[in-house]
Chimera marker file (.cmm) of the C-alpha trace (Angstrom):
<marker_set name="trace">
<marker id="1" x="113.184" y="109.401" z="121.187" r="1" g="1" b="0" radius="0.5"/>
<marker id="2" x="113.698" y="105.723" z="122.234" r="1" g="1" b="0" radius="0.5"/>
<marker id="3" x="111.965" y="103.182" z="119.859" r="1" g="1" b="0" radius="0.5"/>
<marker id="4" x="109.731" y="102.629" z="122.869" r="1" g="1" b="0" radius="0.5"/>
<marker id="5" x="108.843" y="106.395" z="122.672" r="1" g="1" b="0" radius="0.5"/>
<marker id="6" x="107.937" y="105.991" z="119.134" r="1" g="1" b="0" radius="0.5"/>
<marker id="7" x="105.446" y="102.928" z="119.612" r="1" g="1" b="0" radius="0.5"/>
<marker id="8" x="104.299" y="104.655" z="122.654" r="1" g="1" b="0" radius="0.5"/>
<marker id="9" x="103.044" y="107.654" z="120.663" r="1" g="1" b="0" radius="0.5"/>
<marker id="10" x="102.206" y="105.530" z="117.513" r="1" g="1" b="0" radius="0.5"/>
<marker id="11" x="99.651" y="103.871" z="119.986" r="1" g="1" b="0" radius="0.5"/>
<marker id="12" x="98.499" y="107.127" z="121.624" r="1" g="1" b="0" radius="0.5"/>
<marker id="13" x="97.596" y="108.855" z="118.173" r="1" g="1" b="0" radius="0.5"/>
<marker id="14" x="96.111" y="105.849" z="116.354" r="1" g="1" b="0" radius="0.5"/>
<marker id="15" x="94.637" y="103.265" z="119.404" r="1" g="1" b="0" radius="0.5"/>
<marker id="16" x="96.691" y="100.661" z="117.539" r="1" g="1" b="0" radius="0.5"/>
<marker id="17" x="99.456" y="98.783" z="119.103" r="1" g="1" b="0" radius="0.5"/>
<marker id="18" x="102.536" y="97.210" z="117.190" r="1" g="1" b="0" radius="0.5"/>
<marker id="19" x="100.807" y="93.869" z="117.217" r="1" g="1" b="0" radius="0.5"/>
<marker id="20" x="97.748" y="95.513" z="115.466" r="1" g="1" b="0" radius="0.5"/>
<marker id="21" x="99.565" y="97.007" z="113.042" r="1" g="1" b="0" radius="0.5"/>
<marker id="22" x="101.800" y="93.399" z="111.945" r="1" g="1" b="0" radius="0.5"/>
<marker id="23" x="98.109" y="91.638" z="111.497" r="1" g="1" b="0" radius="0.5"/>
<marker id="24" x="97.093" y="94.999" z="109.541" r="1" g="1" b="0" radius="0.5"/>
<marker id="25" x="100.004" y="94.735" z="107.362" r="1" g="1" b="0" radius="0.5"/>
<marker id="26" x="99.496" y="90.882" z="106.874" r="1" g="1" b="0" radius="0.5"/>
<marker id="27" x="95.727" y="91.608" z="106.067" r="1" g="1" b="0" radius="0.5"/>
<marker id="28" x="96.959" y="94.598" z="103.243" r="1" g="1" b="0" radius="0.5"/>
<marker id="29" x="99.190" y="91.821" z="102.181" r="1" g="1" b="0" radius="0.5"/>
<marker id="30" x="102.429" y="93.924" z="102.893" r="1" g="1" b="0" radius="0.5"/>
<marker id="31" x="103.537" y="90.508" z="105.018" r="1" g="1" b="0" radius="0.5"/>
<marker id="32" x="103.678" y="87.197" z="104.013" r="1" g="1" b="0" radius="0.5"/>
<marker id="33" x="104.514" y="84.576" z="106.959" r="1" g="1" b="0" radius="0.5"/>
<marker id="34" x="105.279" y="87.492" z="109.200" r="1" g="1" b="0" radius="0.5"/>
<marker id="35" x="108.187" y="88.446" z="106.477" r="1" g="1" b="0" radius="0.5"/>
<marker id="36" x="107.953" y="92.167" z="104.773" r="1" g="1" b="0" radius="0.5"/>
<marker id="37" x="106.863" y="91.350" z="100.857" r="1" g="1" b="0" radius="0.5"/>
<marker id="38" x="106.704" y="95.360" z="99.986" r="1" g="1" b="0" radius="0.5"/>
<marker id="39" x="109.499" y="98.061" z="99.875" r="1" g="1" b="0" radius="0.5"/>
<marker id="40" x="109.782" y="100.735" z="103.060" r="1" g="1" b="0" radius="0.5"/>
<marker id="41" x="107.567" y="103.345" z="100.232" r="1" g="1" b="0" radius="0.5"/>
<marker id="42" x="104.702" y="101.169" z="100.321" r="1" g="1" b="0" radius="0.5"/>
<marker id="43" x="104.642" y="101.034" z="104.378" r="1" g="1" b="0" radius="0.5"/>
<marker id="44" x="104.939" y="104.477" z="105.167" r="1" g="1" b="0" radius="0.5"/>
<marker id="45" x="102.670" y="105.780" z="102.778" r="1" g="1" b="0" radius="0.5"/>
<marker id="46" x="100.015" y="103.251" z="103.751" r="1" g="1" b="0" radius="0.5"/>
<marker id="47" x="100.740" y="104.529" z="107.391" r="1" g="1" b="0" radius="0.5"/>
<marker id="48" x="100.859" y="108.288" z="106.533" r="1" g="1" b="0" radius="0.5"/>
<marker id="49" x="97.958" y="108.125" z="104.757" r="1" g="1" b="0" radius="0.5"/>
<marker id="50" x="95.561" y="105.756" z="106.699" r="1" g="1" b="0" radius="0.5"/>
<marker id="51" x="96.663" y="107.214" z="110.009" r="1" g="1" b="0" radius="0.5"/>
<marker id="52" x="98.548" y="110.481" z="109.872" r="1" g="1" b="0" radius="0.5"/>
<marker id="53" x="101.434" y="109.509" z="110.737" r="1" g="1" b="0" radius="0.5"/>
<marker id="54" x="105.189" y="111.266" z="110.313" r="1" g="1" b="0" radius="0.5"/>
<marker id="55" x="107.635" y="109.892" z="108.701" r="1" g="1" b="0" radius="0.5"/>
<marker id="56" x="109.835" y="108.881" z="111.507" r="1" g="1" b="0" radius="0.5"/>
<marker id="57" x="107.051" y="107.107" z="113.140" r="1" g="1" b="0" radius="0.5"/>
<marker id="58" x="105.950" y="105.138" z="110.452" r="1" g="1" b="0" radius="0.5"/>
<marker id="59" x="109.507" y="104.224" z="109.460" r="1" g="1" b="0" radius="0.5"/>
<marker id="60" x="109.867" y="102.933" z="113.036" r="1" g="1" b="0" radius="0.5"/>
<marker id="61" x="106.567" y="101.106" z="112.328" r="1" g="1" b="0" radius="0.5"/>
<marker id="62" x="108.296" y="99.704" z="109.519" r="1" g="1" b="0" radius="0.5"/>
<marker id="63" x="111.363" y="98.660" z="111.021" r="1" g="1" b="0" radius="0.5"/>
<marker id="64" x="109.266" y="96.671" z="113.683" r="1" g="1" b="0" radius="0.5"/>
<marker id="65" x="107.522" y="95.150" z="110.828" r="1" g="1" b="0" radius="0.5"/>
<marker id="66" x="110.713" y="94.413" z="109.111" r="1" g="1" b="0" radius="0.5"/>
<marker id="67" x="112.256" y="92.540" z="111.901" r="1" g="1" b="0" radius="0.5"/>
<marker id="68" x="115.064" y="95.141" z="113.111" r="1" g="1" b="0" radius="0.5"/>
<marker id="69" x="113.130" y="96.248" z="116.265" r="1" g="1" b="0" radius="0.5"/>
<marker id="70" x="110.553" y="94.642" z="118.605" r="1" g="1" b="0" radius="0.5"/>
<marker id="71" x="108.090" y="96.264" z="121.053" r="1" g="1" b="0" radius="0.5"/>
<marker id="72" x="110.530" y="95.924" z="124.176" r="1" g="1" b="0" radius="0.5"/>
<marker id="73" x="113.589" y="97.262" z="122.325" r="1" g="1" b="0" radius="0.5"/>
<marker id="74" x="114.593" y="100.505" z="124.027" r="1" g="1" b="0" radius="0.5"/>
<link id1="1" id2="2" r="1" g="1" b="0" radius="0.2"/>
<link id1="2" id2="3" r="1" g="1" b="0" radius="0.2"/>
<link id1="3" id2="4" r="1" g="1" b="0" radius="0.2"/>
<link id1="4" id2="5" r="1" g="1" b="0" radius="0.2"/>
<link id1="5" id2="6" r="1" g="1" b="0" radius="0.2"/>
<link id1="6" id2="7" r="1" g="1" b="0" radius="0.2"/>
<link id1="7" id2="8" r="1" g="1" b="0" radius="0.2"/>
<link id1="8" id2="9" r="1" g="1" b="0" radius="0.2"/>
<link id1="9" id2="10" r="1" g="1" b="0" radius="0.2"/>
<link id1="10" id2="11" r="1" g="1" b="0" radius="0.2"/>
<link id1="11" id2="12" r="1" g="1" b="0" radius="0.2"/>
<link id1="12" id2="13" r="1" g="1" b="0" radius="0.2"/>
<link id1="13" id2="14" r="1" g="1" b="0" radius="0.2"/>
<link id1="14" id2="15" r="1" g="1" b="0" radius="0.2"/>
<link id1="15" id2="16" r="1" g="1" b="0" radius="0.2"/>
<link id1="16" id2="17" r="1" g="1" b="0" radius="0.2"/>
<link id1="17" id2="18" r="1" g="1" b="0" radius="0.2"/>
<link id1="18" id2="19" r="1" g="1" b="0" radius="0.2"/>
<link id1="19" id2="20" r="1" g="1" b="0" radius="0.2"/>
<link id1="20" id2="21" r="1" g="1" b="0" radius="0.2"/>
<link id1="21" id2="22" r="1" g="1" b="0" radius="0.2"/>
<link id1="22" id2="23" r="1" g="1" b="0" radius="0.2"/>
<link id1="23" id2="24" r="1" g="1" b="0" radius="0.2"/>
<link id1="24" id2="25" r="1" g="1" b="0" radius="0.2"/>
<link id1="25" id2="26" r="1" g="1" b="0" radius="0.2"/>
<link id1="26" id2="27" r="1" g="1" b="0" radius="0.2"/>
<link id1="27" id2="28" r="1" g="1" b="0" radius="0.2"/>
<link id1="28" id2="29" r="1" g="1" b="0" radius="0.2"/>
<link id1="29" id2="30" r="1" g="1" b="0" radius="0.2"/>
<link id1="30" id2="31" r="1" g="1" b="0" radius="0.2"/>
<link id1="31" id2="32" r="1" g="1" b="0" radius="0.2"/>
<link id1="32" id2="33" r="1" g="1" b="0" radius="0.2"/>
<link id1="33" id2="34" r="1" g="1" b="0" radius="0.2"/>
<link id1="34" id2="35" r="1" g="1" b="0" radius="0.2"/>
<link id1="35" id2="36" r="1" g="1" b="0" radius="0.2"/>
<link id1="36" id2="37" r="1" g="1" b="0" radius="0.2"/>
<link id1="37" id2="38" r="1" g="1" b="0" radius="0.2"/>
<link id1="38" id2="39" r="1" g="1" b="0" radius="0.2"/>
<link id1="39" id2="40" r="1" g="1" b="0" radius="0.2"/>
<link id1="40" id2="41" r="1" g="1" b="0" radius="0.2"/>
<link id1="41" id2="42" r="1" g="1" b="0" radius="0.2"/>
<link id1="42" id2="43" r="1" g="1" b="0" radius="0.2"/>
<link id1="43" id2="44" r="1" g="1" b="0" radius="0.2"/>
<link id1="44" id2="45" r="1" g="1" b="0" radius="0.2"/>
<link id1="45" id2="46" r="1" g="1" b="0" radius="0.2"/>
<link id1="46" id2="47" r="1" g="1" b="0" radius="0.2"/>
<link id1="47" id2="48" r="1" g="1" b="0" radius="0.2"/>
<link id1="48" id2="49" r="1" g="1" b="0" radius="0.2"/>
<link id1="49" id2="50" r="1" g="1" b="0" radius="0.2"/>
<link id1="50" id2="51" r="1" g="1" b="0" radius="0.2"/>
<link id1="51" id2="52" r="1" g="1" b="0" radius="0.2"/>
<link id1="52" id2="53" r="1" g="1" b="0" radius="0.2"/>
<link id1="53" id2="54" r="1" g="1" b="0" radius="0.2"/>
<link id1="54" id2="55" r="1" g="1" b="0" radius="0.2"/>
<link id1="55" id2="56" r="1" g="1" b="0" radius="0.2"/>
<link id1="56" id2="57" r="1" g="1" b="0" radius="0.2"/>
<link id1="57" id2="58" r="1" g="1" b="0" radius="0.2"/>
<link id1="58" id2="59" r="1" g="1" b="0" radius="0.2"/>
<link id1="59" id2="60" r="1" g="1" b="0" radius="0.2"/>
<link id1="60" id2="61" r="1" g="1" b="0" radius="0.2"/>
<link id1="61" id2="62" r="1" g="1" b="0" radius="0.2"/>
<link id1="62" id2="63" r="1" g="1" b="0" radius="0.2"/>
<link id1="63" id2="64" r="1" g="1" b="0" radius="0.2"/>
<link id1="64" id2="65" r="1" g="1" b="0" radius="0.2"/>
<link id1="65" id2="66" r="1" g="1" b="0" radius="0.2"/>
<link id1="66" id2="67" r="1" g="1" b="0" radius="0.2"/>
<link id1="67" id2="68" r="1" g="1" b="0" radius="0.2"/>
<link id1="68" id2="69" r="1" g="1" b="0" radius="0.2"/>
<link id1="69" id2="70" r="1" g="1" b="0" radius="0.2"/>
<link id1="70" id2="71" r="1" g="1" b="0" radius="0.2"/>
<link id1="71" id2="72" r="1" g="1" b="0" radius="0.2"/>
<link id1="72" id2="73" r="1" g="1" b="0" radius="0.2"/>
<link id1="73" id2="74" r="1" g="1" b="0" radius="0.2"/>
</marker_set>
């Protein structure tokens, strides 16, 4: 699945796109400044618990949030 595919479904299960989730994280204070202040533990089981989600999508989540992917990256 594409990284596309991933924020694609993320959005389908949980209404939330990948710019609600950054301002989630920045609320939960798991960003500072847009920067990652937690480890990858603390995102995904925020994610899997708050909003059922796998572990491969919430890592993906994470890896947008961490700066390695974007919402157009394929």
């Amino acid at each position: 699945m594409s990284f596309q595919g991933y924020l694609k479904a993320i959005q389908d299960k949980t209404g939330k796109t990948a710019a609600d989730f950054r301002a989630l994280a920045g609320e939960r204070g798991f960003t500072v400044n847009g920067q990652l202040a937690v480890k990858a533990g603390d995102i995904t089981k925020w994610l899997k618990e708050e909003f059922d989600l796998g572990h491969g999508h919430a890592m993906a989540i994470y890896a947008l949030l961490k700066g390695l992917k974007d919402e157009s990256s394929k």
